[in-house]
C-alpha positions as CSV (number, residue, x, y, z in Angstrom):
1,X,-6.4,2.0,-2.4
2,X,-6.5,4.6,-0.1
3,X,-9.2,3.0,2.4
4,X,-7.2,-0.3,2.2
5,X,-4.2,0.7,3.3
6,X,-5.7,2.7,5.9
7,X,-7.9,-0.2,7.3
8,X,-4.7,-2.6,7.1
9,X,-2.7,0.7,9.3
10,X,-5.2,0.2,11.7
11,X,-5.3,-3.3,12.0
12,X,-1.4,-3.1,12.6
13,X,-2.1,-0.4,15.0
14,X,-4.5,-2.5,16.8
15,X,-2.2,-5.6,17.2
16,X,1.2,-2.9,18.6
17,X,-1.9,-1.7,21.3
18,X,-3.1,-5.0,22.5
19,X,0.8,-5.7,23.6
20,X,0.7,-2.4,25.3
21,X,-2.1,-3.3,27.3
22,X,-0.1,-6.2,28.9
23,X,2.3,-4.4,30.2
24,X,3.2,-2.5,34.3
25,X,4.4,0.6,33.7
26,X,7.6,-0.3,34.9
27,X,8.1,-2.9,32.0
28,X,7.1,0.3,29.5
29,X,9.8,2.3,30.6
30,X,12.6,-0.3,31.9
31,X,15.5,-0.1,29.6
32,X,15.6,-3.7,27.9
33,X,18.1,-2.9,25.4
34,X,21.5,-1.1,26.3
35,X,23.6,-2.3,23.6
36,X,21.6,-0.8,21.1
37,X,23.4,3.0,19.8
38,X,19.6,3.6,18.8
39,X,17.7,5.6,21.8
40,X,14.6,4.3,19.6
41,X,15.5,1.1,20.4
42,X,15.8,0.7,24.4
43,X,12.5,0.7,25.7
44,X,9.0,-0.2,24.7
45,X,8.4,3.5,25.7
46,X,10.9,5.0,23.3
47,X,9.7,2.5,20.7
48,X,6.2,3.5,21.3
49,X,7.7,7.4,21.0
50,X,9.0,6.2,18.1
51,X,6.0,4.8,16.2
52,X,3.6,7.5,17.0
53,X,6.3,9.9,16.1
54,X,7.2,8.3,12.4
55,X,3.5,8.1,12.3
56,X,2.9,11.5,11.9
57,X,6.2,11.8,9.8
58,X,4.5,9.4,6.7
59,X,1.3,11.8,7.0
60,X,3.2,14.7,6.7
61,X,4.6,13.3,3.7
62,X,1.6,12.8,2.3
63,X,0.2,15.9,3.7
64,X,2.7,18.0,1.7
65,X,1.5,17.3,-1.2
66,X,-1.4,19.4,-0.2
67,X,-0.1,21.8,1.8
68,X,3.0,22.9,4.0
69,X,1.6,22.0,7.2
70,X,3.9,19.6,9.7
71,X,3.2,18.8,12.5
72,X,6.2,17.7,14.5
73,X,5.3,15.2,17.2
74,X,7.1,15.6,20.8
75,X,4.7,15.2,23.3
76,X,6.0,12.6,26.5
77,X,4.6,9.0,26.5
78,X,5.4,8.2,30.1
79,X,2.8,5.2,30.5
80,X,1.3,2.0,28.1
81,X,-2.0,4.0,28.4
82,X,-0.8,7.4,27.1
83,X,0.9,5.8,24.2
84,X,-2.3,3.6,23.1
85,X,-3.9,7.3,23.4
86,X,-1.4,8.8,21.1
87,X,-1.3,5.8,18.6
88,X,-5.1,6.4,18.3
89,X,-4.6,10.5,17.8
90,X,-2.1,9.6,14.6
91,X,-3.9,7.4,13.0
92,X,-7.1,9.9,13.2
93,X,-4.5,12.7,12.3
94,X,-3.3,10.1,9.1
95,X,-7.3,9.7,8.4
96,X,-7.9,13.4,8.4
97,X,-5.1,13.7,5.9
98,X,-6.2,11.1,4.3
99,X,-10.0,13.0,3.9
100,X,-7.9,16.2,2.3
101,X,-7.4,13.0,-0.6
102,X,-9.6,11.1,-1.4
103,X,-11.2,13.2,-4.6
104,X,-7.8,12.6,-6.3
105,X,-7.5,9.3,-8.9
106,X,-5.0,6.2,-7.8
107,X,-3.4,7.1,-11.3
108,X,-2.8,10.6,-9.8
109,X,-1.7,9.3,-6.5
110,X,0.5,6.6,-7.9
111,X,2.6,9.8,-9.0
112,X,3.6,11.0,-6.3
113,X,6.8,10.6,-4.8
114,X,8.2,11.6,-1.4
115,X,11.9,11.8,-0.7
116,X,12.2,11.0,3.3
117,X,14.9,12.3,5.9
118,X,16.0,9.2,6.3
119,X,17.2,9.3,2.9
120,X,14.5,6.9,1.0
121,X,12.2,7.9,-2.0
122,X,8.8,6.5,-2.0
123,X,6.2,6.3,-3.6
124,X,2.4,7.0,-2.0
125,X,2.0,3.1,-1.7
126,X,5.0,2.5,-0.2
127,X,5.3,4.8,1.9
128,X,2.3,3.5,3.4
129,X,3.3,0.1,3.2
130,X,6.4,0.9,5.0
131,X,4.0,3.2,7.7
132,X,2.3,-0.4,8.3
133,X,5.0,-2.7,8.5
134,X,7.2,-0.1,10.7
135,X,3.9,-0.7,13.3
136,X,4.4,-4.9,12.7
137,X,8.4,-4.9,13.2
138,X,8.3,-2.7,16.6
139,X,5.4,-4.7,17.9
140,X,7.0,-7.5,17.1
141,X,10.3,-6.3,19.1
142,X,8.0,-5.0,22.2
143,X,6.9,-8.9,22.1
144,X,10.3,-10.2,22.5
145,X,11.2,-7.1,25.1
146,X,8.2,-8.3,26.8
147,X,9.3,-11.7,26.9
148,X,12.7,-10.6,28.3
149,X,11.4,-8.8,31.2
150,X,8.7,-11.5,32.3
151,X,12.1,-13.6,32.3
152,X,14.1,-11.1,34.4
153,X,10.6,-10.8,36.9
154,X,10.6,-14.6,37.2
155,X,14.6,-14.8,37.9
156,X,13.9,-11.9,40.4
157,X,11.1,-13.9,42.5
């Protein structure tokens, strides 16, 4: 279970990167959204903030299970670059925590239950499943926020 979901991470990880490496650095940080009451939500840099961020939020989860370690992520993402860098660095830092588990039994894994901030309870595999498809909806929104500013560059020209 454990190396499955953490292949199918990746693979989601992979597919958020390739966008990113489409992109000027003035379409990562242009503000494409400013209706939105979610800062998350306005650029493809806060987005990609925003994934690495939760990223290490699920593996701290899982993490405390262990220990009380948490390592709160705030470090700046200021080009496309830097946040395929950083996506790379959670996913090792979700591996290595993943390492600290891999002696323990799916039946004592499938016990565990995590009660989020955000006011969800989990379970191991779906917190994970929700870690993978968080990657797959915000790529999928930096592909239509993409779209938008190719269409504002081609008005512009």
């Amino acid at each position: 279970m454990l190396v499955a979901l953490m292949e199918e991470y990746r693979k989601a990880a992979v597919e958020y990167k390739d966008v990113l490496t489409q992109l000027t650095t003035s379409q990562f940080v242009a503000i494409v959204d400013k209706e939105t009451k979610s800062v998350d939500c306005q650029s493809i840099q806060n987005l990609t903030f925003h994934v690495v961020q939760s990223g290490y939020t699920y593996a701290n989860y899982i993490q405390s299970v262990i220990n009380d370690n948490w390592l709160e992520y705030e470090e700046g993402i200021n080009t496309a670059a830097v946040g395929i860098v950083e996506i790379d660095k959670m996913l090792d830092y979700t591996e290595q925590i993943f390492n600290n588990i891999y002696y323990e039994s799916n039946e004592v894994i499938e016990k565990w239950i995590f009660k989020t901030r955000w006011g969800v309870t989990y379970d191991f595999e779906q917190l994970m499943e929700h870690a993978i498809v968080h990657i797959l909806r915000h790529r999928r929104q930096i592909v239509n926020f993409f779209k938008e500013l190719k269409n504002k560059d081609s008005i512009s020209q």
